[in-house]
C-alpha angles and dihedrals in degrees: 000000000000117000120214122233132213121211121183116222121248115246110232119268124274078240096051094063100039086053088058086043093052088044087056098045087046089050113122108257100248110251132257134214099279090052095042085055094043092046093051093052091049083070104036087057093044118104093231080060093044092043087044095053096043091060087043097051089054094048089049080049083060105084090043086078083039110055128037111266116228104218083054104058115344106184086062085057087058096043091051085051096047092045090044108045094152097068098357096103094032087064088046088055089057088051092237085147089065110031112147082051109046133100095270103040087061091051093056087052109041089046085054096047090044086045095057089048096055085049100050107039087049091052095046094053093056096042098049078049095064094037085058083046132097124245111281121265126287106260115242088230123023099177081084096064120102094251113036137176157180140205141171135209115199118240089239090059090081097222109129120206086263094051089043094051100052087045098057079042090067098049108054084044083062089053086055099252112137105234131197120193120218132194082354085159089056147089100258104030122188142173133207116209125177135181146170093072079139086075096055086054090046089054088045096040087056099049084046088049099057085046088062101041081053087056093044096049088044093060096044093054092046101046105010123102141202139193149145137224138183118228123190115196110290093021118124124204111203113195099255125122085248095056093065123099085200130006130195103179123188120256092263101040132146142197093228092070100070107098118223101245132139136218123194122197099220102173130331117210121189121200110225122196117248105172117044106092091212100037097035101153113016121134115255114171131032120206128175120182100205129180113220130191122183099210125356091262091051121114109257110257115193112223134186117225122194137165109290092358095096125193116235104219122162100347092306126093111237107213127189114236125158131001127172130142136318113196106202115216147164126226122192121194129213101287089056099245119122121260110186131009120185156071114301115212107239127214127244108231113155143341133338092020095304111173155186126231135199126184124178121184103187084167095069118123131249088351120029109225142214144189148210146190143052156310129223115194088212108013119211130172132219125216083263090058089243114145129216139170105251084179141045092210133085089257091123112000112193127181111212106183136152117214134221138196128212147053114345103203090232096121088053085095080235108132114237134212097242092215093052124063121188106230106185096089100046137070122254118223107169125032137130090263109055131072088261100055125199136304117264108173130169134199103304102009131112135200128209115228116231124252086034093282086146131258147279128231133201113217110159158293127282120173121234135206127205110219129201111212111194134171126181116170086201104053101092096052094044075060105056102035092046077057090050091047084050093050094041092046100051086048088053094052099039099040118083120196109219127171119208130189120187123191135195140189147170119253118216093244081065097260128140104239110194132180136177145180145195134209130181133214110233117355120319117172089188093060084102096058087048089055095045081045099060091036085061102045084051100052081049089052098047103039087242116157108252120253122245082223145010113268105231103155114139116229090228089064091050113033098158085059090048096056100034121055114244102272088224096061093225135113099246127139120288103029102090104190125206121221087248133029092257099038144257104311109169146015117271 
């Protein structure tokens, strides 16, 4: 028979509860409004927040590339919604059509341009604080310094601890360290020299600088424009938004910035190779005689444009960029009255200057009319009939087009590409396979369209040139300051701030005892050139013999020679010397 026990729980210990007390009473304070704020800019201004933001503002940059931008071509924007009704206007709502210029793309911006600030103003104050400073203290003991020596005047030398000092003094001052002497009247005289502050500005000059290359990139992509034109021979642009084939303007664009300038295409020459077996052909040279005029009451100026040799013109750069042929025709509808009259553009599509042509006539009467085909430069035909272009040159220009009847759909309000023409709702009237064939013109010669919808004509050939106009306020100053982060980067690297102290003292034998010692902020693996470099700038100043090798003994591995002069009286290895018999006590 079991018996049931009763055991009366013990009541917690008189320590146990001092110990929660204790815990209550050591618990943070929970913390208000002005620490939660300070405690948020402390992060925003750190480096790991800068460095942060920075990554994040070029992955935000990413659907930009990947989406169509609205300022850029709208109407592509409206197309990829339309085509894509499931997420289209999901992605519209997130203002991914729009990205360099949404909410949070800003905010990227605008935290990483505020971080580096914190981190920069901070950073200048205390370094112009320790430029206005004074050289930092003599060390009580410089044998614990990283690059230690020793060195010895004899007493016969005639150079007494003050003289020794300022010597030592002129020299680092050579070497570019600022020095300042102390106690130089007294017993034990020293001196504390520093250099590589330079380090400290590069470093400085490269964080200002991307601040500046932020700003600059900011205000070109608020009030800079871009845009392209095409310009056959004898075409002016005048800078107007309606003088623009395509626009991309900046967020805060107006109207008001274009400058009324003008630009005439007067005559384009390309340079063809004739001599290169393996290149036989090939265009070499671009050349574009232009007539520019600043205002409409400026005096004309004649310019030449080539390929990566841009016209300043109004505060944009004018860059050749494209150029091909422009067949000039006439095109007469039923009724006999001329419809068009004019050069086409004409495409570029292969080799040799092989292109595609498009012509549309909305003003025929009673049909509108298109065509369709291609231009060769020199024509040739193969045994098959097939045409193709076997120069790139005007040495036989032929015009191969089919021809179509019908409604355009240019009054749907729809925009149209002006090199392509939808032909499933209209009537053919000329093709290679049909009874009528297709239309082959050369220079000078016209065809008659079939069912009395009028004729083409063949005039000529003019050359065109396609034309990038671009103007970005902040070009010129991203310039500048990404030069100024390069510069201030390379001195940052290459710059190593070292501190150097140097005592002296008068034995009681009469000889100068002098010791010195380097130290380096961050980590410099040619501190100990520089050290082998001043000792032996001091020997040489001192008429000292040279040592067969630098004295580095600590004091701490020889106390007995600390404490003892060398019995020889020299400088050699293994007699480090202090500045006083009984050793260096106390900062100057």
């Amino acid at each position: 028979m079991s018996e049931r026990v009763n055991v009366k729980k013990k009541s917690p210990a008189p320590d146990a509860d001092k110990v929660s007390a204790a815990k209550a009473d050591a618990a943070l304070p929970a913390l208000g409004p002005k620490e939660m704020l300070r405690f948020a800019w402390t992060q925003l201004t750190s480096m790991r927040t800068a460095l942060f933001l920075l990554l994040l503002l070029a992955v935000a940059a990413v659907p930009g590339s990947l989406f169509p931008q609205r300022p850029a071509n709208p109407s592509v924007v409206t197309q990829y919604i339309k085509d894509h009704p499931d997420y289209g206007k999901l992605l519209d709502s997130l203002q991914l059509y729009d990205v360099y210029s949404s909410v949070w793309f800003s905010a990227i911006y605008l935290l990483l341009f505020v971080s580096l600030i914190g981190c920069v103003v901070p950073r200048a104050i205390a370094h112009y604080k320790a430029m206005r400073s004074q050289p930092p203290r003599t060390p009580k003991r410089l044998s614990r310094l990283p690059e230690y020596g020793t060195l010895v005047i004899p007493a016969d030398a005639g150079i007494p601890a003050s003289d020794a000092i300022h010597g030592a003094a002129g020299l680092l001052r050579k070497r570019g360290y600022r020095v300042e002497v102390r106690d130089d009247d007294g017993a034990r005289p020293s001196l504390g020299a520093e250099r590589g502050l330079s380090k400290e500005v590069g470093n400085l000059v490269f964080h200002t600088s991307l601040i500046g290359v932020l700003v600059s990139v900011a205000i070109g992509g608020l009030f800079g424009y871009s845009g392209q034109r095409i310009l056959v021979e004898g075409d002016t642009f005048v800078n107007t938004l309606v003088g623009y084939d395509q626009f991309t303007p900046g967020t805060n664009f107006q109207s008001s910035q274009l400058q009324p300038y003008s630009v005439q295409l007067d005559k384009f020459d390309i340079t063809f190779d004739r001599e290169s077996q393996g290149k036989f052909g090939q265009p070499i040279d671009f050349s574009a005689a232009v007539t520019t005029k600043e205002n409409p009451d400026a005096p004309a100026k004649k310019e030449t444009l080539k390929v990566n040799d841009p016209i300043t013109l109004g505060g944009t750069s004018i860059y050749l960029t494209g150029n091909g042929y422009a067949p000039v025709v006439t095109i007469r509808d039923g009724d006999g009255n001329v419809a068009m009259q004019g050069p086409v553009v004409a495409k570029l599509q292969g080799d040799n200057y092989y292109s595609s042509v498009v012509i549309k006539v909305p003003d025929a009467k009673p049909e509108q009319l298109g065509f369709q085909g291609f231009f060769l430069p020199t024509a040739f035909v193969t045994e098959q009939g097939v045409s193709f272009s076997g120069d790139p040159d005007l040495f036989n220009p032929q015009l191969s087009l089919n021809s179509y009847y019908g409604d355009l759909g240019l009054d749907t309000g729809s925009p149209q590409n002006v090199f392509e023409i939808d032909v499933k709702d209209l009537t053919p009237l000329n093709a290679r396979n049909l009874d009528a064939g297709g239309i082959t013109l050369s220079p000078g010669s016209t065809y008659t369209l079939p069912d009395g919808k009028g004729s083409i004509s063949f005039d000529g050939v003019k050359r065109y040139v396609g034309v990038d106009i671009h103007h970005n306020p902040g070009q010129l100053y991203a310039l500048i300051f990404a030069l100024l982060a390069v510069a201030g980067l390379i001195l940052s690297l290459y710059v190593n701030r070292r501190r150097a102290w140097v005592r002296t003292g008068t034995h009681d034998d009469g000889r100068t005892m002098v010791e010195y010692g380097l130290l380096a902020r961050g980590e410099d693996h040619r501190l100990a050139g520089e050290a082998a470099a001043i000792r032996t700038l001091l020997t040489q100043e001192w008429g000292l013999a040279a040592d067969p090798q630098q004295d580095s003994q600590r004091p701490e591995d020889s106390t007995q020679s600390q404490q003892t002069p060398s019995s020889l009286g020299d400088n050699g290895a293994g007699t480090p010397t202090p500045a006083s018999p009984a050793g260096p006590e106390k900062d100057q």
